[in-house]
KOLFI-833692 format. One record per atom (N, C-alpha, C): residue number from 1; residue in three letters; atom name; x, y, z. Coordinates in steps of 0.02 Angstrom, whole numbers, plus 50000, padded with zeros to 5 digits. Example, Ala and Ser with C-alpha at 12.3 -4.5 7.8 and 13.67 -1.06 7.14 Angstrom:
BEGIN
+-----+------+------+-------+-------+-------+
|  nr | rest | atom |    px |    py |    pz |
+-----+------+------+-------+-------+-------+
|   1 |  ALA |    N | 50660 | 49716 | 50390 |
|   1 |  ALA |   CA | 50615 | 49775 | 50390 |
|   1 |  ALA |    C | 50660 | 49835 | 50390 |
|   2 |  SER |    N | 50642 | 49888 | 50354 |
|   2 |  SER |   CA | 50684 | 49947 | 50357 |
|   2 |  SER |    C | 50645 | 50002 | 50394 |
+-----+------+------+-------+-------+-------+
***
This chain:
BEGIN
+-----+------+------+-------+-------+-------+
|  nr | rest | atom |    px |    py |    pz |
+-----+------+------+-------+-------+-------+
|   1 |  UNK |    N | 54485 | 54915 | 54179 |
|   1 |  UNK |   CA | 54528 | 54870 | 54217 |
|   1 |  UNK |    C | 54539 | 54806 | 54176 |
|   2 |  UNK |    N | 54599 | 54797 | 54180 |
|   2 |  UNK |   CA | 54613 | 54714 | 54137 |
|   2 |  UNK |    C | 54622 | 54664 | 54200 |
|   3 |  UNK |    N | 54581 | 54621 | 54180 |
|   3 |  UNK |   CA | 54575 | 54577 | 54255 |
|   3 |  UNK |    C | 54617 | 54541 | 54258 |
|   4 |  UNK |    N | 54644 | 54518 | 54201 |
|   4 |  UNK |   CA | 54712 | 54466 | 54170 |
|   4 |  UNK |    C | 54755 | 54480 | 54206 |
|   5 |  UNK |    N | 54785 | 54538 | 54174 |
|   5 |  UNK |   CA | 54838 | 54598 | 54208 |
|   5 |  UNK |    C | 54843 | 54573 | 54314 |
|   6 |  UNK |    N | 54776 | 54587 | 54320 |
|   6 |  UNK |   CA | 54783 | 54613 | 54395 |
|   6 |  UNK |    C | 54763 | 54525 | 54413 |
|   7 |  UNK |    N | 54726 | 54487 | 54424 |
|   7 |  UNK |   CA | 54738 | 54425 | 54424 |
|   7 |  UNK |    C | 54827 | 54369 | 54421 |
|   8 |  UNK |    N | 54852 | 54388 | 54380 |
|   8 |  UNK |   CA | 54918 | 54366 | 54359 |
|   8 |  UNK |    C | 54950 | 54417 | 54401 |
|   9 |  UNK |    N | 54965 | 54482 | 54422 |
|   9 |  UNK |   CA | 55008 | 54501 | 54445 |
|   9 |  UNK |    C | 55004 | 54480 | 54533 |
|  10 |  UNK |    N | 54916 | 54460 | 54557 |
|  10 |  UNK |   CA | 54901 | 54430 | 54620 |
|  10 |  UNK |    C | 54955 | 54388 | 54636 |
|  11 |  UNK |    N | 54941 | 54351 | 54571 |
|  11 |  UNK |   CA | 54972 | 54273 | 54582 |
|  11 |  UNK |    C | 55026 | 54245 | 54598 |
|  12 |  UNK |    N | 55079 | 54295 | 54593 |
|  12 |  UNK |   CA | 55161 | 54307 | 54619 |
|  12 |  UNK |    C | 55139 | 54293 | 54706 |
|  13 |  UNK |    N | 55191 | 54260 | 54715 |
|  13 |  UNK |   CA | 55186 | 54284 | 54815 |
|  13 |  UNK |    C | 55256 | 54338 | 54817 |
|  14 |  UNK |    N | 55308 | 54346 | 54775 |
|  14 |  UNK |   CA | 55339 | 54406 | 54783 |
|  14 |  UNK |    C | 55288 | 54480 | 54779 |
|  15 |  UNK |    N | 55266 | 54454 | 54721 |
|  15 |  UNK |   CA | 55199 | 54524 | 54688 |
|  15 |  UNK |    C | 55158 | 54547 | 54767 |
|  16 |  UNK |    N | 55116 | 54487 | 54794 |
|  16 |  UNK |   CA | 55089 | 54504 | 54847 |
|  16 |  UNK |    C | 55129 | 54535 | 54915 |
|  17 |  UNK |    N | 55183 | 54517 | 54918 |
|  17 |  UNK |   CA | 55237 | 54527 | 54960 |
|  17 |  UNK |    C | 55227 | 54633 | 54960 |
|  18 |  UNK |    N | 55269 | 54625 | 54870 |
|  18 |  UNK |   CA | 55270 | 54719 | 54884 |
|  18 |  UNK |    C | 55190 | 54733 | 54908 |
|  19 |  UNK |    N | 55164 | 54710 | 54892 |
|  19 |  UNK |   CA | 55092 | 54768 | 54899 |
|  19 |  UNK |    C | 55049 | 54752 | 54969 |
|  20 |  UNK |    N | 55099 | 54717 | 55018 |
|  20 |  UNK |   CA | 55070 | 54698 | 55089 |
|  20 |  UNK |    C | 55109 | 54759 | 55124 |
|  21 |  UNK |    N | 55207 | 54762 | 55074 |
|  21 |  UNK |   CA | 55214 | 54827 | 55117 |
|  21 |  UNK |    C | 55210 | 54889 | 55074 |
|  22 |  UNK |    N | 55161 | 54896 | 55013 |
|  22 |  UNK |   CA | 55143 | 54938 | 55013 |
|  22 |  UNK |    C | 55068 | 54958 | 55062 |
|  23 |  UNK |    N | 55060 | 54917 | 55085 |
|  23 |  UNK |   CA | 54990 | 54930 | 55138 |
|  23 |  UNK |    C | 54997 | 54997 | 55178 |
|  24 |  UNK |    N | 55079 | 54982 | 55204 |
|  24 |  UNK |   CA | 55075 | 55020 | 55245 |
|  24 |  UNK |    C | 55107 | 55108 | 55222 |
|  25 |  UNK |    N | 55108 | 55114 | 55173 |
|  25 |  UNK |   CA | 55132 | 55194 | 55145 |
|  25 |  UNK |    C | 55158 | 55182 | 55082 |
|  26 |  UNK |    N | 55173 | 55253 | 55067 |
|  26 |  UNK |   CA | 55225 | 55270 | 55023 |
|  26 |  UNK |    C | 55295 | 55239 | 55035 |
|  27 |  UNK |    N | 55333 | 55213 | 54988 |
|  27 |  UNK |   CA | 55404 | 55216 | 55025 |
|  27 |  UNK |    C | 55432 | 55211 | 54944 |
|  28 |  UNK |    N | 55511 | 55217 | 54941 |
|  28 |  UNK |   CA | 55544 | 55217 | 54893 |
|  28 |  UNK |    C | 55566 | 55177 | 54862 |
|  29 |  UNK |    N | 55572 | 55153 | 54811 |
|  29 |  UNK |   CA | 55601 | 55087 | 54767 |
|  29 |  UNK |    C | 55663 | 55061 | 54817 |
|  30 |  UNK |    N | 55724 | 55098 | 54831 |
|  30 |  UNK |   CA | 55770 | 55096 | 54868 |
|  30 |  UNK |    C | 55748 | 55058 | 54946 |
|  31 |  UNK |    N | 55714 | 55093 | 54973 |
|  31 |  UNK |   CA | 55708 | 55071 | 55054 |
|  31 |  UNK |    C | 55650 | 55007 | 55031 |
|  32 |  UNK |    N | 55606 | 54992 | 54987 |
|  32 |  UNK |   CA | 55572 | 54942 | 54950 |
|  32 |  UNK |    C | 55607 | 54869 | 54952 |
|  33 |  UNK |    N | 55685 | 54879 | 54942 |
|  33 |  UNK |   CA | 55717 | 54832 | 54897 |
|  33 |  UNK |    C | 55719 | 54829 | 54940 |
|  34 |  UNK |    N | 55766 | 54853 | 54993 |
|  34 |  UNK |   CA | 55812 | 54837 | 55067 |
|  34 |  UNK |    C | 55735 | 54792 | 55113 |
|  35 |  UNK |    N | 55710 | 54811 | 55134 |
|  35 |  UNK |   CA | 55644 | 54786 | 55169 |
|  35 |  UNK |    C | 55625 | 54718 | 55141 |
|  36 |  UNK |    N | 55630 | 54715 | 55075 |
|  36 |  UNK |   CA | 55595 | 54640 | 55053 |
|  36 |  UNK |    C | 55664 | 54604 | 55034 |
|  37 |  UNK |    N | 55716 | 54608 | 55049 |
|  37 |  UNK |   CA | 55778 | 54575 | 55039 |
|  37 |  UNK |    C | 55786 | 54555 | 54978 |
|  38 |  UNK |    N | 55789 | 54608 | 54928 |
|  38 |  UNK |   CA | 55787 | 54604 | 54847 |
|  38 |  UNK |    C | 55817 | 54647 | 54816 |
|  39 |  UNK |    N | 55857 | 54623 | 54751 |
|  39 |  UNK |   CA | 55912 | 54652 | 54735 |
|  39 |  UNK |    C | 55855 | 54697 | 54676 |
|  40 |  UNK |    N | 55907 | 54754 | 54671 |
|  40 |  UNK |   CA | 55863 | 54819 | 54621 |
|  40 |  UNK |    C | 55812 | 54775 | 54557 |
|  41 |  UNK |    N | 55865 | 54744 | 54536 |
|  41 |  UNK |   CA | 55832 | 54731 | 54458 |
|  41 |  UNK |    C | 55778 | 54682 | 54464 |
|  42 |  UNK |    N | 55776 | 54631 | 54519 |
|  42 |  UNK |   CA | 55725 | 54598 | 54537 |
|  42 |  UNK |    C | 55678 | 54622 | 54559 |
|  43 |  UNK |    N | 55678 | 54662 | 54610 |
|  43 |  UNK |   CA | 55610 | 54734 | 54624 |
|  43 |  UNK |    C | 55577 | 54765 | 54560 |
|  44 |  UNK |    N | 55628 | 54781 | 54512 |
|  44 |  UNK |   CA | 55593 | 54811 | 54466 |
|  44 |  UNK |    C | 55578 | 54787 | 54423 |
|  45 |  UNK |    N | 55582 | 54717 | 54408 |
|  45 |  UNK |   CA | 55531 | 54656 | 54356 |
|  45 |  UNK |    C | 55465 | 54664 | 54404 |
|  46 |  UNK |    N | 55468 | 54632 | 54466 |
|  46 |  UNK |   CA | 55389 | 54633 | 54496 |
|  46 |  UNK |    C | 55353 | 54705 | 54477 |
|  47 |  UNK |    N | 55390 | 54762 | 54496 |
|  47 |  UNK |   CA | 55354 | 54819 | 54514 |
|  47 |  UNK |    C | 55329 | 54847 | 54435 |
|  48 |  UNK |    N | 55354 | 54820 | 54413 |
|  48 |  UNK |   CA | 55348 | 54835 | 54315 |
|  48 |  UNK |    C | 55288 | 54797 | 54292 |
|  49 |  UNK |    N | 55262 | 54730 | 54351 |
|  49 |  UNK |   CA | 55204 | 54689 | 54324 |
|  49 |  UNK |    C | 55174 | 54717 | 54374 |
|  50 |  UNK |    N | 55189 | 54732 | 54429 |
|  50 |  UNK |   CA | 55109 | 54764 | 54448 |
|  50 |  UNK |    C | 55100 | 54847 | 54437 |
|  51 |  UNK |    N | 55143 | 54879 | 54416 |
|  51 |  UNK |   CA | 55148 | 54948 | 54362 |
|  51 |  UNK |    C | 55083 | 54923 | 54301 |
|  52 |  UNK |    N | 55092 | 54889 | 54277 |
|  52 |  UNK |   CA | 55058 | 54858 | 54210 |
|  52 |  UNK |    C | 54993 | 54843 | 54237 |
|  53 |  UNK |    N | 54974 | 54805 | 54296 |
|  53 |  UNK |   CA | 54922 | 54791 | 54310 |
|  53 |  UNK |    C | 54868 | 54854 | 54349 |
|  54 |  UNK |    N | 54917 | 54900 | 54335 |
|  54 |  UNK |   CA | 54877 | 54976 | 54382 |
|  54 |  UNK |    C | 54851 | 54957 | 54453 |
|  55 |  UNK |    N | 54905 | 54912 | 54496 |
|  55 |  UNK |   CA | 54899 | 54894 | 54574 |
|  55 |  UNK |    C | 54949 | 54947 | 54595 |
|  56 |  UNK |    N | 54987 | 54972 | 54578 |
|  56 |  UNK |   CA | 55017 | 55027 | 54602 |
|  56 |  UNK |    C | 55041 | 55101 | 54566 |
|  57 |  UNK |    N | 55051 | 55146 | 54602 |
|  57 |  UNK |   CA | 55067 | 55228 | 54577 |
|  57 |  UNK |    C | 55136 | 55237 | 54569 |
|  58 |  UNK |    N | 55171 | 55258 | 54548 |
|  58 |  UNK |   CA | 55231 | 55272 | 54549 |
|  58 |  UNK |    C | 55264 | 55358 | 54556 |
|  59 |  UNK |    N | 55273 | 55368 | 54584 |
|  59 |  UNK |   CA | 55287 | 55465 | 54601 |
|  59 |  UNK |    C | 55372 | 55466 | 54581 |
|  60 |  UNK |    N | 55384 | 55490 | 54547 |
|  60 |  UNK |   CA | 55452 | 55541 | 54550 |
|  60 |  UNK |    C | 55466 | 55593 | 54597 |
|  61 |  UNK |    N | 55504 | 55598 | 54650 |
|  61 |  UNK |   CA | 55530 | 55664 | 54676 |
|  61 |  UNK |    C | 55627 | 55667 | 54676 |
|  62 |  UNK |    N | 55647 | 55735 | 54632 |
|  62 |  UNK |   CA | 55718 | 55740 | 54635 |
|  62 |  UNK |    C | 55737 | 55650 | 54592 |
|  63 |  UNK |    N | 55798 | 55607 | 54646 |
|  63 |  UNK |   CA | 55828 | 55562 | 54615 |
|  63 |  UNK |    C | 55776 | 55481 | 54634 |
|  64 |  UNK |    N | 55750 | 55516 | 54682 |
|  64 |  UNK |   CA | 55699 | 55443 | 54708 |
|  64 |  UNK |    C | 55662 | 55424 | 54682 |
|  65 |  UNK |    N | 55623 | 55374 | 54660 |
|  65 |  UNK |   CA | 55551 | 55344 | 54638 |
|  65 |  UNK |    C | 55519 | 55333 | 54703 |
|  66 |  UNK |    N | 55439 | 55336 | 54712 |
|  66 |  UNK |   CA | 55428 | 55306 | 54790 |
|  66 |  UNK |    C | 55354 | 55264 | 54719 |
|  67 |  UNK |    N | 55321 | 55223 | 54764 |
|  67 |  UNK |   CA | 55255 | 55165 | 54732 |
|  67 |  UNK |    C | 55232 | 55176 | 54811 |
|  68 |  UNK |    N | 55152 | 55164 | 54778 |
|  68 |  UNK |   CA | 55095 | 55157 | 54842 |
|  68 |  UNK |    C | 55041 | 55137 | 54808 |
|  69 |  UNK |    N | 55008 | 55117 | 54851 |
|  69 |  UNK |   CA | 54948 | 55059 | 54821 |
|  69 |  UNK |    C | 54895 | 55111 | 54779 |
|  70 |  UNK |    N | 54876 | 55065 | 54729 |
|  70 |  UNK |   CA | 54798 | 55104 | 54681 |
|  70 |  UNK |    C | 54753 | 55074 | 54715 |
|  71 |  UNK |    N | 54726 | 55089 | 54766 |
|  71 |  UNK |   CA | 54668 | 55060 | 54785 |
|  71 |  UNK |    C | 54620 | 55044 | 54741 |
|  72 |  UNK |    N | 54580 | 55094 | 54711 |
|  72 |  UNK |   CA | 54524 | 55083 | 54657 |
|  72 |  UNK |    C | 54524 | 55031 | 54621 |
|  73 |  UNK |    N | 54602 | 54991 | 54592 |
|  73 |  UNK |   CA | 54589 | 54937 | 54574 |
|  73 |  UNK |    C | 54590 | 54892 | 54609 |
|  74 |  UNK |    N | 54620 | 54875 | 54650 |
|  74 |  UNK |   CA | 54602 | 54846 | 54708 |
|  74 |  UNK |    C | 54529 | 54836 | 54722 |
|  75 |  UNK |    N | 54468 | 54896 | 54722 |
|  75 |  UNK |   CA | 54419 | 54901 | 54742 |
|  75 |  UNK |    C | 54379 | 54851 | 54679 |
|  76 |  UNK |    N | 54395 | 54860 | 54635 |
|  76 |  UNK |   CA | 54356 | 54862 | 54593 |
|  76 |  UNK |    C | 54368 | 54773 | 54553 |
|  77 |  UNK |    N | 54425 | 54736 | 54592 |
|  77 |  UNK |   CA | 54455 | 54700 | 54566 |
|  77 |  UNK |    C | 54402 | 54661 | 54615 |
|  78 |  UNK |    N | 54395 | 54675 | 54671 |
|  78 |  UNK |   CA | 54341 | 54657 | 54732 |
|  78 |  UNK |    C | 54287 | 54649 | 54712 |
|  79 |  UNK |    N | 54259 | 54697 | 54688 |
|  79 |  UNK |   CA | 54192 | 54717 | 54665 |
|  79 |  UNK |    C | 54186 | 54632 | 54590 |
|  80 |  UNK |    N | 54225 | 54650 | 54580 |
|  80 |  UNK |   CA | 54216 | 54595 | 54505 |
|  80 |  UNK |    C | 54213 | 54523 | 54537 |
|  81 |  UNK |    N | 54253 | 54506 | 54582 |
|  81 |  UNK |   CA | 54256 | 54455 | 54605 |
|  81 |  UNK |    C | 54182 | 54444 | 54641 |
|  82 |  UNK |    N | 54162 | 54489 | 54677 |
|  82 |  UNK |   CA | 54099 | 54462 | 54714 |
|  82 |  UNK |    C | 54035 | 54460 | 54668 |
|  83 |  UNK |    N | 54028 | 54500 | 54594 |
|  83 |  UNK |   CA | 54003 | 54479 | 54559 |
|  83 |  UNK |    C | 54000 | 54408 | 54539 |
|  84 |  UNK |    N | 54063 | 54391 | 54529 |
|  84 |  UNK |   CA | 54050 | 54302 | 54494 |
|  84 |  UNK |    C | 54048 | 54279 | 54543 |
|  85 |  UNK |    N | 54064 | 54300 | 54603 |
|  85 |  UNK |   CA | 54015 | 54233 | 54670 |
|  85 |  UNK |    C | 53940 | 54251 | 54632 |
|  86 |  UNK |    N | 53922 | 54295 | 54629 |
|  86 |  UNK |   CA | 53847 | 54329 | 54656 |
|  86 |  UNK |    C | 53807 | 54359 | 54713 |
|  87 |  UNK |    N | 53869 | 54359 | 54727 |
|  87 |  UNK |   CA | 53868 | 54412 | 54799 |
|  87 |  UNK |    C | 53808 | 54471 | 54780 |
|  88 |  UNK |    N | 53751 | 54489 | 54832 |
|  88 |  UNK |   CA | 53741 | 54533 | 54824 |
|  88 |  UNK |    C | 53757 | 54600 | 54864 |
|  89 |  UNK |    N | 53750 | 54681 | 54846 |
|  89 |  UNK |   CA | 53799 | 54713 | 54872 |
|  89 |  UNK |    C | 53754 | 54758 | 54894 |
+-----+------+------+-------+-------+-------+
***
């Protein structure tokens, strides 16, 4: 995991935006854009930095793209963080 990566892509409130409605499923780049009131090419700068930061999956089916959350980094991005508190686990 590059913490850089996933740290910096946190740090967007657009970035956080997709991945609040990726919370809730799968959905398609298309119905993505329409939902967060964002034009294609702007969806796909964010979704390209959190692509990079391995916060999300990307599936091909036919002409659609759909993204859904990587949890694991997520998990693990968690896990790191409660280390440098000193959390114990």
């Amino acid at each position: 995991m590059a913490i850089n990566e996933v740290l910096a892509a946190l740090a967007d409130d657009t970035r956080r935006k997709i991945l609040l409605k990726l919370q809730e499923g799968k959905i398609s780049s298309g119905d993505l854009a329409i939902a967060l009131d964002m034009t294609p090419q702007a969806l796909s700068y964010h979704l390209s930095k959190l692509k990079k930061a391995d916060l999300i999956y990307e599936t091909r089916y036919k002409n659609y793209i759909y993204y859904e959350l990587n949890l694991s980094i997520l998990d693990e991005t968690i896990m790191w963080i409660s280390n440098l508190r000193g959390d114990q686990r």
